[in-house]
N, C-alpha and C positions, 0 to 999 in steps of 0.2 A: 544470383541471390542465394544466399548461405542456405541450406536446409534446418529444419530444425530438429534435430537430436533428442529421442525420446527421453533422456533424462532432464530435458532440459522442459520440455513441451508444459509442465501442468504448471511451474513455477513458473512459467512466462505468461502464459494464456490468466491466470489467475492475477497478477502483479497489473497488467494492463488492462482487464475487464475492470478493478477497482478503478482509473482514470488517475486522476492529479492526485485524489488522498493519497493512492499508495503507489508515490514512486519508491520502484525494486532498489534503488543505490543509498548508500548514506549519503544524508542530504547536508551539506555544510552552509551552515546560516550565522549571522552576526552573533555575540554571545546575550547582547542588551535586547534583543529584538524582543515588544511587549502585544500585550492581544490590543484590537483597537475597540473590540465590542463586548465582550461575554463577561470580562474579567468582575468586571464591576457588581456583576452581582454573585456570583459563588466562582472559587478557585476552580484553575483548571481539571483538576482531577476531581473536584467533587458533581463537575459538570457532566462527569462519564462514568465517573464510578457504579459499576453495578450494569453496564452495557453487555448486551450481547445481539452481535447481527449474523445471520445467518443466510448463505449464498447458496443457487444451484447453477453450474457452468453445460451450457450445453452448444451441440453444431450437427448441422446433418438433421438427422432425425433423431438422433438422440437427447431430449430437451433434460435429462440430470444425468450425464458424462460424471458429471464431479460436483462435492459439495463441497462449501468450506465456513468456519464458524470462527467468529472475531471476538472476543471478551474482556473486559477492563475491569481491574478487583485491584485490592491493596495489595502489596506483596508482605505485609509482614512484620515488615520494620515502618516505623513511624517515619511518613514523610517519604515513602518511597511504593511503587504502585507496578501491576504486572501487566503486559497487554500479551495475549495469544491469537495468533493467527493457525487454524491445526484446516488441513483440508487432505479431501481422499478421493481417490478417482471408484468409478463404478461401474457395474454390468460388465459390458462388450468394452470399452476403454480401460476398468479397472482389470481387467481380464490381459488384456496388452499389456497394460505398465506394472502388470504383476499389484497391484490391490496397493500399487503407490498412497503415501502417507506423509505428507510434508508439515512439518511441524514450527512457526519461528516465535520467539518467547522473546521480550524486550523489557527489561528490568528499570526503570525509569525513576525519577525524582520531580518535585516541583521548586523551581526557582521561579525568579524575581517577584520575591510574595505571590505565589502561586499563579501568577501569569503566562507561565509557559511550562510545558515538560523537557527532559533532557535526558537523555540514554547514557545509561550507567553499564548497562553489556547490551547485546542483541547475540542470541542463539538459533541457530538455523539446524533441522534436523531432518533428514532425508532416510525415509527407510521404505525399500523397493525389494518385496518378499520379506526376506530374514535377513537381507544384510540391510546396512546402518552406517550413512554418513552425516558429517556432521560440521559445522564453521561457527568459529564462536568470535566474539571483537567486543575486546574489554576495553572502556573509554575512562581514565585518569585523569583526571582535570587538574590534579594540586601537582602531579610530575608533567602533564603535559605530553601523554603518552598513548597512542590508538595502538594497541596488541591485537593480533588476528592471529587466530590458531583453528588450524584445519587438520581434523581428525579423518585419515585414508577409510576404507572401506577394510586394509588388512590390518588395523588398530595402529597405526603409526602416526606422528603427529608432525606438521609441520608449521614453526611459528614465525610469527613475523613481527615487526615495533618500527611504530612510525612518531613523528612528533605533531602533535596537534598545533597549530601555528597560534598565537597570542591572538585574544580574541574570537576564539572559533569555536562554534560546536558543532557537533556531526551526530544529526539526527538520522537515526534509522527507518528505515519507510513506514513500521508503528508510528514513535514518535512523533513523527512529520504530519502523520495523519491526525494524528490529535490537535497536536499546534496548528495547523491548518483550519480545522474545522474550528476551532475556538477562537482563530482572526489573529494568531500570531505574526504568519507570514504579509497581513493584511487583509483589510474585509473583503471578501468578497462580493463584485457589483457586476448586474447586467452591462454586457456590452463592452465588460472590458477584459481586455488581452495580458496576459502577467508570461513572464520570462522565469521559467522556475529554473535554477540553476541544479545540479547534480554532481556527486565525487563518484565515477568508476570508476574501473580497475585500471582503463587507458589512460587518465587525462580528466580536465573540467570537460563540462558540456552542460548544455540546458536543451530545454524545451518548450513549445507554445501551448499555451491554455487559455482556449478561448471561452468565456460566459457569454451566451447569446443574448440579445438585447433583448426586451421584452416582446417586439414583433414579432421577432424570428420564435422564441419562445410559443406564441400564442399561435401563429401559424403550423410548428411541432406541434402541437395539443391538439390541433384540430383534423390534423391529418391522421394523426397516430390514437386520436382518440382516448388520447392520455387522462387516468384517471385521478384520484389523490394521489400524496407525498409528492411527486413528481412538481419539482418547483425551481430548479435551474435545470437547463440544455446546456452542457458544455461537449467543448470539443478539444482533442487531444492531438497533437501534430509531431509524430516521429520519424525518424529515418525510416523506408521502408526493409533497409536491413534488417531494422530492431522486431518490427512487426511484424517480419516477413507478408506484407500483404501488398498491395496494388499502390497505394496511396499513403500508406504510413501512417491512415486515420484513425483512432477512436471517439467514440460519442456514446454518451449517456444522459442520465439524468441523475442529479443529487436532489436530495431532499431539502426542508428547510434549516433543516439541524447539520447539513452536507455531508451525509452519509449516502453512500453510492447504492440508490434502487435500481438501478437497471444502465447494462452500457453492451456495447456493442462494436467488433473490429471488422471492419469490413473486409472480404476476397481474401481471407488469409489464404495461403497454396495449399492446398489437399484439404483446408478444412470449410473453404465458404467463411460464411457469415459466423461469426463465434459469439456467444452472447451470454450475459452473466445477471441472474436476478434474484433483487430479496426477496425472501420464504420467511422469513421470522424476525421481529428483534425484541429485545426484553429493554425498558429504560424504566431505571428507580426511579 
């Protein structure tokens, strides 16, 4: 099993403690696909507008390793809206990864009458000490064009153009998290299993997302002593390559709005149990 690479370690550990909201890849989905629940009474974006949820990652004995903070505002221009995802490691971890700062900014739009969002760029910002890396992927929908340009660490750029196939959008793990949560991809319902598919850099791929039934549900709550917000048990099924752990499992709990209070990866290697929980959210 692959080790895992300190520059790799807070952006991995943070992307899979979110669960299904935030898968790490751009996510390529139908272009029609509509919410099945939320729409009907206020737009997508007016649903989140003015959001901010706020995370503390921790393993070992270290219960805030890392924080990270998520927030949804307009961006500016009419009709188009910004998500940030900005997180920082701390103490004894931030001290190893050098006071690591990862920053991903997703510049979005609402289509089809405000029922879904749609990534217009996704910027991703790495800075570990004083130096500063950086990946950005501009999405053209009237040429039909995905650009990805990646800025070295020594300022040198390297870019790339690919063709968005008819019919397609390639939502960025923001994005996705939105349209997700607002029933784009489909409502979500106890006890049922969904096949989330994924674009990375290898190839297609998906992965399993299970909502627990309401037993199993009620059973977690009585063991775990689960308090509010906690209102779905899902569970996350990956290779154990990806997770580098025993089983390849994640589980947590979303809220009712399905935002991720609290998840969990089990026997990662050197790290144990890895676990991620909300500390704060603002909702207008």
């Amino acid at each position: 099993m692959a080790s895992i690479k300190r520059r790799d370690f807070f952006r991995w550990i943070l992307g899979f403690l979110f669960l299904p909201v935030f898968p790490f890849h751009v996510r390529e989905t139908g272009a029609n696909s509509l919410s099945a629940g939320r729409w009907d009474k206020k737009s997508i974006a007016e649903f989140f507008k003015g959001e901010e949820l706020s995370y503390e990652i921790g393993f070992w004995l270290f219960k805030r390793a890392a924080l990270g903070k998520l927030s949804f505002r307009e961006a500016g221009k009419k009709g188009r809206y910004l998500a940030v995802l900005e997180t920082e490691t701390l103490g004894v971890l931030g001290f190893v990864a050098r006071y690591r700062v990862d920053t991903y900014r997703s510049v979005m739009e609402e289509v089809d009458g405000g029922r879904r969002l749609r990534s217009l760029s996704f910027e991703e910002d790495v800075k570990i000490g004083e130096k500063l890396r950086s990946r950005t992927h501009l999405f053209d929908y009237q040429k039909m064009k995905w650009v990805q340009i990646r800025r070295k660490k020594d300022g040198t750029s390297v870019k790339k153009e690919e063709e968005i196939p008819s019919g397609k959008n390639y939502d960025d793990f923001l994005t996705a998290s939105y349209n997700f949560r607002y029933g784009v991809y489909g409502e979500v319902e106890r006890g049922k299993k969904y096949s989330v598919p994924t674009f990375p850099k290898k190839g297609p791929t998906s992965y399993e997302v299970k909502v627990a039934t309401k037993e199993e549900e009620e059973k977690r709550k009585k063991s775990e002593k689960v308090k509010d917000e906690k209102d779905y048990f899902v569970k996350l099924s990956l290779d154990t390559e990806i997770t580098h752990s025993k089983e390849g499992l994640i589980e947590g709990w979303l809220s009712k709005d399905l935002y991720p209070v609290e998840g969990m990866i089990r026997d990662v290697i050197l790290f144990g149990n890895v676990t991620g929980k909300l500390i704060h959210k603002v909702r207008s």
